[in-house]
TIRO-2110 file (N, C-alpha, C; in Angstrom, 1 decimal):
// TIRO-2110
84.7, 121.6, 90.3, N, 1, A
85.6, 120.5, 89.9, CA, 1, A
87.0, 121.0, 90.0, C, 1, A
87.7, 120.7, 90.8, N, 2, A
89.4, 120.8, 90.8, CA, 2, A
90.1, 120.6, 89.5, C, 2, A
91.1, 121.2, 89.6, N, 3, A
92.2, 121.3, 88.4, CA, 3, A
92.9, 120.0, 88.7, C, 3, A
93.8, 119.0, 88.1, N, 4, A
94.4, 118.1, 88.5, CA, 4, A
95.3, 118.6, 89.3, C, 4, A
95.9, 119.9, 88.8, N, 5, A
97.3, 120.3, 89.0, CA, 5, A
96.8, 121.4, 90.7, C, 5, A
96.0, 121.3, 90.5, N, 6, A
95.5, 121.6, 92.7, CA, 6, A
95.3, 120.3, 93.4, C, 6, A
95.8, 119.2, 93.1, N, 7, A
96.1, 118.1, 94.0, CA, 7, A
97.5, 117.5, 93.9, C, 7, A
98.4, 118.3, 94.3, N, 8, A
99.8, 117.4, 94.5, CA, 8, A
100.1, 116.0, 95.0, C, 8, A
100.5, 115.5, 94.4, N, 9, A
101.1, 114.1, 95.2, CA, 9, A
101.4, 114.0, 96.5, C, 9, A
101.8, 115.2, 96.7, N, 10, A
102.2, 115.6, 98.1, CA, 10, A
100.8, 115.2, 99.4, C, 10, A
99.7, 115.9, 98.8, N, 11, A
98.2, 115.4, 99.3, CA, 11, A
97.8, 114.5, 99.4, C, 11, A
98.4, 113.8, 98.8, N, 12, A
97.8, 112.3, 98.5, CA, 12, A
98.5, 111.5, 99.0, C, 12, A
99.5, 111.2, 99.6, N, 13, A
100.5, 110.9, 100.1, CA, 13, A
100.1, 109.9, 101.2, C, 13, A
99.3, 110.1, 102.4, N, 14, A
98.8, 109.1, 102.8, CA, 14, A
97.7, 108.1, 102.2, C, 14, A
97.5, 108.9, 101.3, N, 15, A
96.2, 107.4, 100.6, CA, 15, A
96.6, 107.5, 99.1, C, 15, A
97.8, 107.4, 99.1, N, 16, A
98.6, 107.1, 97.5, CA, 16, A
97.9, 105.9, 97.1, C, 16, A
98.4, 105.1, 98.0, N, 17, A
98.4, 103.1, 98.1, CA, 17, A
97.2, 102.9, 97.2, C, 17, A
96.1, 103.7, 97.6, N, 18, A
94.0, 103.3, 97.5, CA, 18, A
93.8, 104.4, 96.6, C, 18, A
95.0, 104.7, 95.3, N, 19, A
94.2, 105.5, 94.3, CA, 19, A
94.2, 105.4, 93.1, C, 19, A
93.8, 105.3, 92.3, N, 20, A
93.5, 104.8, 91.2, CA, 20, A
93.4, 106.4, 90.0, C, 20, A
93.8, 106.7, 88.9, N, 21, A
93.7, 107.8, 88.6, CA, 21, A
93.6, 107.1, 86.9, C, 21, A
92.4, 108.1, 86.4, N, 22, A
91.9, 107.4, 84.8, CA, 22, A
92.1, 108.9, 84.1, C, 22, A
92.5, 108.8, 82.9, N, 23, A
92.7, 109.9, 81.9, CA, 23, A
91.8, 109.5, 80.5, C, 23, A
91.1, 110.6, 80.2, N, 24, A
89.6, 110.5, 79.2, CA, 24, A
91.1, 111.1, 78.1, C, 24, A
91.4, 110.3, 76.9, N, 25, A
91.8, 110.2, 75.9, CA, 25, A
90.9, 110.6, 74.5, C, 25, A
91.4, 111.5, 73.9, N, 26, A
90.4, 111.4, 72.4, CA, 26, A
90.8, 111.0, 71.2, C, 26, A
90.3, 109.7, 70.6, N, 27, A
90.7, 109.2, 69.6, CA, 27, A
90.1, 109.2, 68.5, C, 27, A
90.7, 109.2, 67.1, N, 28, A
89.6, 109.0, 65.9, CA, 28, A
88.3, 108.3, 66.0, C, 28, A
88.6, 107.1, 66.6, N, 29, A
87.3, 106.0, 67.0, CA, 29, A
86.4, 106.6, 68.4, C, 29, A
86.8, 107.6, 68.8, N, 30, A
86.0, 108.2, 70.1, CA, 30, A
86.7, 108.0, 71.1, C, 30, A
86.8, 108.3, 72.4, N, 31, A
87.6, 108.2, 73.8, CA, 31, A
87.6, 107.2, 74.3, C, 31, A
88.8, 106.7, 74.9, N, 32, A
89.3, 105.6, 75.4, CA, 32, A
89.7, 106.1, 77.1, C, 32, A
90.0, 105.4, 78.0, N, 33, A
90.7, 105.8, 79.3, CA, 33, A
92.1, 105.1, 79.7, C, 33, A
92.3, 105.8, 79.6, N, 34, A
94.2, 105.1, 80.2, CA, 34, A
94.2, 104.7, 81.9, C, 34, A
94.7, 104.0, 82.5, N, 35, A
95.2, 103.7, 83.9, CA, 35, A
96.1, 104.3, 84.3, C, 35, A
96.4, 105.9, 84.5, N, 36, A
97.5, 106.3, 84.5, CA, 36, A
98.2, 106.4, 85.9, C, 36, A
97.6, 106.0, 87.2, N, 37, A
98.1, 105.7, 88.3, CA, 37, A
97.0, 104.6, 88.9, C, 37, A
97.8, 103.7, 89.7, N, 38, A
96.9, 102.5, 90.5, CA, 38, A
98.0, 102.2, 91.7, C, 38, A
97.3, 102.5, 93.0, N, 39, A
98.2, 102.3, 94.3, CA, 39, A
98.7, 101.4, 93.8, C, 39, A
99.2, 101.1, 95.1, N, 40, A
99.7, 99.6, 95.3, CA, 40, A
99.3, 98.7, 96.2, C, 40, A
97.9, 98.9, 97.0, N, 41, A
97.2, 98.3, 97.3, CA, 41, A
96.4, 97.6, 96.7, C, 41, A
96.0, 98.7, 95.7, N, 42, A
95.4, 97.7, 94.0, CA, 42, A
96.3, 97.1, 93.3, C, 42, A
97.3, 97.5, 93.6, N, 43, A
98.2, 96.0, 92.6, CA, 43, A
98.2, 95.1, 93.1, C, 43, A
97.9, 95.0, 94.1, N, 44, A
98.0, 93.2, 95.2, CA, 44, A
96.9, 93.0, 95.2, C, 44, A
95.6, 93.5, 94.7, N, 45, A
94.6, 92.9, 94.4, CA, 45, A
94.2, 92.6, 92.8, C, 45, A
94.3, 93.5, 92.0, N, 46, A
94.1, 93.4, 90.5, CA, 46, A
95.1, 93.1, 89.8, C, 46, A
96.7, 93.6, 90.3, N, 47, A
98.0, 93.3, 89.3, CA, 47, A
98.4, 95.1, 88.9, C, 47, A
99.1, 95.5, 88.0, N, 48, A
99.3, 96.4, 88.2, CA, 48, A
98.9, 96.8, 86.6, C, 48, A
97.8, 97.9, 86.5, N, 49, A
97.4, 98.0, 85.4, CA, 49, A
98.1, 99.4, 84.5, C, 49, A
99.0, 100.1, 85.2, N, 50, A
99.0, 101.6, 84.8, CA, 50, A
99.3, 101.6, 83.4, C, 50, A
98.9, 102.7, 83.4, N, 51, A
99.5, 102.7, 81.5, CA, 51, A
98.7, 102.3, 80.7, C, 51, A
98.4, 101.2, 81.1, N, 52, A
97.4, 100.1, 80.3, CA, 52, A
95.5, 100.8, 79.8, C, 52, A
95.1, 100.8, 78.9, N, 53, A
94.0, 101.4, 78.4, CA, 53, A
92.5, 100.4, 78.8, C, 53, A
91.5, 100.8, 79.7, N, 54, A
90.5, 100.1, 79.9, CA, 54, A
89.8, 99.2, 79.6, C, 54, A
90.0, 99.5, 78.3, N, 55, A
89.3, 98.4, 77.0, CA, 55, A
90.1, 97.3, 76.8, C, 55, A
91.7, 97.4, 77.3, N, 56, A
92.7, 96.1, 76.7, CA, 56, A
92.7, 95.5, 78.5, C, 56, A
92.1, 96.4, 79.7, N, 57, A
93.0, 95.2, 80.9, CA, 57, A
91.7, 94.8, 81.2, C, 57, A
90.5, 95.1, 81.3, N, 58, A
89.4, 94.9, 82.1, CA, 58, A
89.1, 93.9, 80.7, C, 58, A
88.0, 93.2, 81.3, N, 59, A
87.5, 91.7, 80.5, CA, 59, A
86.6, 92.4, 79.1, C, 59, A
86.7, 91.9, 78.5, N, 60, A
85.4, 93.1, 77.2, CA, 60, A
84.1, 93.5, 77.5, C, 60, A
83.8, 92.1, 78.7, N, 61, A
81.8, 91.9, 79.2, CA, 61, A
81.9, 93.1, 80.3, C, 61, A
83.4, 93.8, 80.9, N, 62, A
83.1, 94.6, 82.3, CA, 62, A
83.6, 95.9, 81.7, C, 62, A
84.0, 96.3, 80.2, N, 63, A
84.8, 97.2, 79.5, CA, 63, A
83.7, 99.2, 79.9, C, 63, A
82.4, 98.3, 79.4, N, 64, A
81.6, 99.0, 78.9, CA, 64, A
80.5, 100.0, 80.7, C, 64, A
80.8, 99.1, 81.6, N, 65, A
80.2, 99.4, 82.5, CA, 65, A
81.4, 100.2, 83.7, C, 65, A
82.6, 100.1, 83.2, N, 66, A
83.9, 100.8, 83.6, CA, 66, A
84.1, 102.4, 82.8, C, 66, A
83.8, 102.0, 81.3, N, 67, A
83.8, 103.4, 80.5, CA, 67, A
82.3, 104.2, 81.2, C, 67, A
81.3, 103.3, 81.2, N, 68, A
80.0, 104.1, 81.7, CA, 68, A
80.3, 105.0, 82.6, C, 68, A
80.9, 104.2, 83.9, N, 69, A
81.1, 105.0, 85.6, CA, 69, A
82.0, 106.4, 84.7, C, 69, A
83.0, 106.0, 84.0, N, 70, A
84.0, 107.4, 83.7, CA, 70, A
83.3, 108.7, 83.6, C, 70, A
82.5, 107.9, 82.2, N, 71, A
82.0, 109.0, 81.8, CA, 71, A
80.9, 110.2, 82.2, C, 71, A
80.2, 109.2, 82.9, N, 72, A
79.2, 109.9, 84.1, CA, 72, A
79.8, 110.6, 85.1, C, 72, A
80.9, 110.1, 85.7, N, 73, A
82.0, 111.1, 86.2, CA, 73, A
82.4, 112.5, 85.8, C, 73, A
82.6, 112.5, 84.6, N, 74, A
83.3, 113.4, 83.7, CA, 74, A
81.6, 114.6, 83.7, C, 74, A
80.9, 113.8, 83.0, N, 75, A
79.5, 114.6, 82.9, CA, 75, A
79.3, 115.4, 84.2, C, 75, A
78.9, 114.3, 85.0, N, 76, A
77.9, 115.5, 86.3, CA, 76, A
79.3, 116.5, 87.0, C, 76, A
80.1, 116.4, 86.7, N, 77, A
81.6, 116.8, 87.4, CA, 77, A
81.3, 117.0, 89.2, C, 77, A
80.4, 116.4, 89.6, N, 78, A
80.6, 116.1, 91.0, CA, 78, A
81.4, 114.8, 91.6, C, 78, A
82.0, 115.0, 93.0, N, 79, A
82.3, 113.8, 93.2, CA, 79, A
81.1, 113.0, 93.7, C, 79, A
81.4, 111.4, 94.0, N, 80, A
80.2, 110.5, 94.2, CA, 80, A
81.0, 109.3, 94.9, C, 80, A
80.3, 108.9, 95.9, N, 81, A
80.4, 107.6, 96.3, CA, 81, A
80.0, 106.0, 96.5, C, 81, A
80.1, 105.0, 96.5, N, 82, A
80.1, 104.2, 96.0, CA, 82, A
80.4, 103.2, 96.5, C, 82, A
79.6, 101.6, 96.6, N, 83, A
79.6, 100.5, 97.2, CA, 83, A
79.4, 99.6, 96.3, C, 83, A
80.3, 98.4, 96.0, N, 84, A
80.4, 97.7, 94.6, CA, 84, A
81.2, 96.1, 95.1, C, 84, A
80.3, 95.3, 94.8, N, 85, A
81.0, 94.0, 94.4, CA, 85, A
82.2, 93.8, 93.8, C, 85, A
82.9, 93.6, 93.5, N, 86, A
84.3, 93.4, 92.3, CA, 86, A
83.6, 92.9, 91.9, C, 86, A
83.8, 93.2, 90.7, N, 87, A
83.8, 91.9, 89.3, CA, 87, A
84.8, 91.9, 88.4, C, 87, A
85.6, 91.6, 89.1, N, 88, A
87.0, 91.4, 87.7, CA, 88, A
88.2, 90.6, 88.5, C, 88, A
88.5, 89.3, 87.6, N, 89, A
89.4, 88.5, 87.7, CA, 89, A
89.0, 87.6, 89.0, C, 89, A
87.9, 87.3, 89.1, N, 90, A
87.5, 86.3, 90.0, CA, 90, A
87.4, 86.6, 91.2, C, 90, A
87.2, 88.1, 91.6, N, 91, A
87.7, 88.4, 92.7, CA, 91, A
86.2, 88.6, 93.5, C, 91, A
85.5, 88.1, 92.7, N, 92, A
83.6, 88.4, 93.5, CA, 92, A
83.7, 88.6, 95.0, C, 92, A
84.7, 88.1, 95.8, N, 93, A
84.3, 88.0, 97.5, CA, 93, A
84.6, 88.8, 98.3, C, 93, A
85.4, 90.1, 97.2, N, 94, A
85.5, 91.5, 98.3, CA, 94, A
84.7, 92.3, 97.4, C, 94, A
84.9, 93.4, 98.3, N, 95, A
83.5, 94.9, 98.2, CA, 95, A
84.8, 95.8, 98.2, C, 95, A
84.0, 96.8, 97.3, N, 96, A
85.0, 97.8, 96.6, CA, 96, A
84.5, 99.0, 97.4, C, 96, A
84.8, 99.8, 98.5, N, 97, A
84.0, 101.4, 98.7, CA, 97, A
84.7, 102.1, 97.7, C, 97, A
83.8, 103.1, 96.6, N, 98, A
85.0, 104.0, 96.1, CA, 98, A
84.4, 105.4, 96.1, C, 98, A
85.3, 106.6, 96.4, N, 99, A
85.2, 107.9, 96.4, CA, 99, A
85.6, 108.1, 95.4, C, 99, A
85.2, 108.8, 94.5, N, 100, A
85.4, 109.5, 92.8, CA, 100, A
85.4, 111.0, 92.7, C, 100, A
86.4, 111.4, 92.2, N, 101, A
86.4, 112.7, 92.1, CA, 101, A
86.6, 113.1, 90.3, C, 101, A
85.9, 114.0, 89.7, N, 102, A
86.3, 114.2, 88.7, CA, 102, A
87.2, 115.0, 88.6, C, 102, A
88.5, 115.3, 87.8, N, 103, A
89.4, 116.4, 87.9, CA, 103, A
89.7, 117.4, 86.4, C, 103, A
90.0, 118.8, 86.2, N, 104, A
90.1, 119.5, 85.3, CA, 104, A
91.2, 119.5, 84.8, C, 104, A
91.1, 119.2, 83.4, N, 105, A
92.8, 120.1, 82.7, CA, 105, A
93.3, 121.6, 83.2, C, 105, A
93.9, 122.2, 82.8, N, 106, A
94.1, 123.4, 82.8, CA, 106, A
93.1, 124.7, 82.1, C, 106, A
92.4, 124.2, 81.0, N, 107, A
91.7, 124.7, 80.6, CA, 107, A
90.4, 124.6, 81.3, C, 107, A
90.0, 123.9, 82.3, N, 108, A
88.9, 123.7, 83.1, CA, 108, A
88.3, 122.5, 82.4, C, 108, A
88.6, 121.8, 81.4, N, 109, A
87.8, 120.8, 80.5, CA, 109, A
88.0, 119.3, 81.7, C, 109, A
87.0, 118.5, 81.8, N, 110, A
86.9, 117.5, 82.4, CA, 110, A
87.7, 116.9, 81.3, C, 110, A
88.2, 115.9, 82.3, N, 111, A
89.6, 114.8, 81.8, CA, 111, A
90.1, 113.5, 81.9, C, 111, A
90.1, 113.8, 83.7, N, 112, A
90.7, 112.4, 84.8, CA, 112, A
89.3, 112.4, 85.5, C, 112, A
89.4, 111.2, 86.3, N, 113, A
89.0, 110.9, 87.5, CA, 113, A
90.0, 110.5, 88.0, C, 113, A
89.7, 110.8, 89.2, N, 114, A
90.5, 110.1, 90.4, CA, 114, A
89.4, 109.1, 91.4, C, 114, A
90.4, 107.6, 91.6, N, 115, A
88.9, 107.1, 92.6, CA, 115, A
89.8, 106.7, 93.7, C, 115, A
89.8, 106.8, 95.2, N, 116, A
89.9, 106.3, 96.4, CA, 116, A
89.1, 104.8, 96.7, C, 116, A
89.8, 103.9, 96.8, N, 117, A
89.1, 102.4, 97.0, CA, 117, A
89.5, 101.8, 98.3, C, 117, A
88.7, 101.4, 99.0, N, 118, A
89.4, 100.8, 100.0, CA, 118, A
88.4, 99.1, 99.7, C, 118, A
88.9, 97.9, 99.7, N, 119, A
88.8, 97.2, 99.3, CA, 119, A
88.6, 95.9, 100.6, C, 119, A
87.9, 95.5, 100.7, N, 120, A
87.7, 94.4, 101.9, CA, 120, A
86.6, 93.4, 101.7, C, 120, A
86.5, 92.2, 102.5, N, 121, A
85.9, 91.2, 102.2, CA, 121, A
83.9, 91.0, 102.2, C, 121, A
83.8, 90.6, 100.9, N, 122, A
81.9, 90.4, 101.7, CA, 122, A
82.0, 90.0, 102.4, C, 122, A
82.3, 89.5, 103.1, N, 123, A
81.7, 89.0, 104.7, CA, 123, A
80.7, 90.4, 105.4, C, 123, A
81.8, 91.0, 105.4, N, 124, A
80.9, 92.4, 105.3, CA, 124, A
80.0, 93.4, 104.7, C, 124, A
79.4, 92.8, 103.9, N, 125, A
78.5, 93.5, 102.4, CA, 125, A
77.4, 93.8, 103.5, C, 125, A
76.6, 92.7, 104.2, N, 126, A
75.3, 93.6, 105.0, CA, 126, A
75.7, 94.6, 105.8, C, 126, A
76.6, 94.6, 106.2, N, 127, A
76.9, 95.7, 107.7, CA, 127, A
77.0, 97.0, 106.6, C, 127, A
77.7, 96.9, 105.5, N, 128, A
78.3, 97.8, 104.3, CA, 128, A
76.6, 98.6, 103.8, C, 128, A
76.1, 97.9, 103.3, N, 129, A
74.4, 97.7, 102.7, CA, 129, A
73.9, 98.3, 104.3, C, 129, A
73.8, 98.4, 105.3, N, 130, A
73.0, 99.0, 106.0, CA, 130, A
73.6, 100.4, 106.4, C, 130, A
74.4, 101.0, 105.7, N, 131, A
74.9, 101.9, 106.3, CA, 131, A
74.4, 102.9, 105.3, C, 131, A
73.8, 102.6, 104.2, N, 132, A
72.9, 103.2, 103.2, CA, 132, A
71.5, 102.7, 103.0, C, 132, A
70.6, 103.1, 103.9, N, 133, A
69.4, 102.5, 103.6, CA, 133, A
68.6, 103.7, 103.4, C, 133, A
67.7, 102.9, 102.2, N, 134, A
67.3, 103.3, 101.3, CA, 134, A
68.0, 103.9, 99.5, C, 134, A
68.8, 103.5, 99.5, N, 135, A
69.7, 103.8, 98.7, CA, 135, A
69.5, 103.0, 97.4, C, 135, A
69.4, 103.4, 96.3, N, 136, A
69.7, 102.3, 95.0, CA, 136, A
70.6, 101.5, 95.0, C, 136, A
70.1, 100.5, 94.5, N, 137, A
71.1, 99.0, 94.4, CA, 137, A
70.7, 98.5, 93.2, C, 137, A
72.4, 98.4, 92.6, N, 138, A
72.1, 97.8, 90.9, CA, 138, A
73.4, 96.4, 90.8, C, 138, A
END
C-alpha cells in the first residue's frame, strides 16, 4: 500500500480531472470521510463536493454503502476495481468504472483512498458487463 506522500500531484496530472480522493477521519462518534479532492470531471457530473464530509453530501439511504466501499478499501489495503450504476442525484443513466487505491499516512496507517472514475453512459452497461464475465454483480 503506498504512502500518500509517493504520489505527487505531479503524477496525477494527466488524470487529475477523474480523481476523487477520501480521508478516513477519527471522531468521538467513530470515523467519518471527508471529500478532500474531486476532479473536475466529477464536478460536472455530481457538483463539487470537496471538503464536504460523506455523511452530509451523499443522500443518508447511499451514506452507508459509500462508508462500506471506504472502509473495505482501507481493510484489504489492496487496490480494486470496479463497475457501478450511479446512484446519486438522479443520475441512474451513466456507469461509473472506478480504480481504488488505498493510500498510507506516514506512519504506514491506512487513511485515504484514492478512486480514478471514468464516467459514461448505460447505453453501454452490456458491452461494460461482458468484459467481466463471470464476475459478481450486486
Amino acid at each position: 500500500m503506498p504512502l500518500r506522500s509517493d504520489i505527487p500531484a505531479r503524477a496525477l496530472k494527466r488524470n487529475l480531472k477523474r480523481i476523487m480522493l477520501f480521508e478516513r477521519l477519527e471522531t468521538p462518534e467513530g470515523h467519518r470521510y471527508r471529500i478532500r479532492l474531486m476532479g473536475t470531471s466529477l464536478v460536472l457530473v455530481w457538483g463539487d463536493l470537496t471538503g464536504q464530509f460523506v455523511d452530509v453530501a451523499v443522500p443518508p439511504q447511499l451514506a452507508p454503502r459509500w462508508h462500506a466501499f471506504l472502509d473495505l478499501m482501507l481493510q484489504i489495503r489492496q487496490p480494486m476495481r470496479f463497475v457501478a450504476r450511479v446512484d446519486f442525484q438522479a443520475k441512474s443513466y451513466l456507469v461509473a468504472e472506478i480504480a481504488a487505491v488505498p493510500l498510507a499516512d506516514e506512519a504506514g496507517n491506512p487513511t485515504m483512498v484514492m478512486g480514478a472514475l471514468h464516467i459514461s453512459s448505460d447505453r453501454q452497461w452490456d458491452s461494460i458487463v461482458a468484459r467481466f464475465p463471470g464476475e459478481d454483480r450486486y
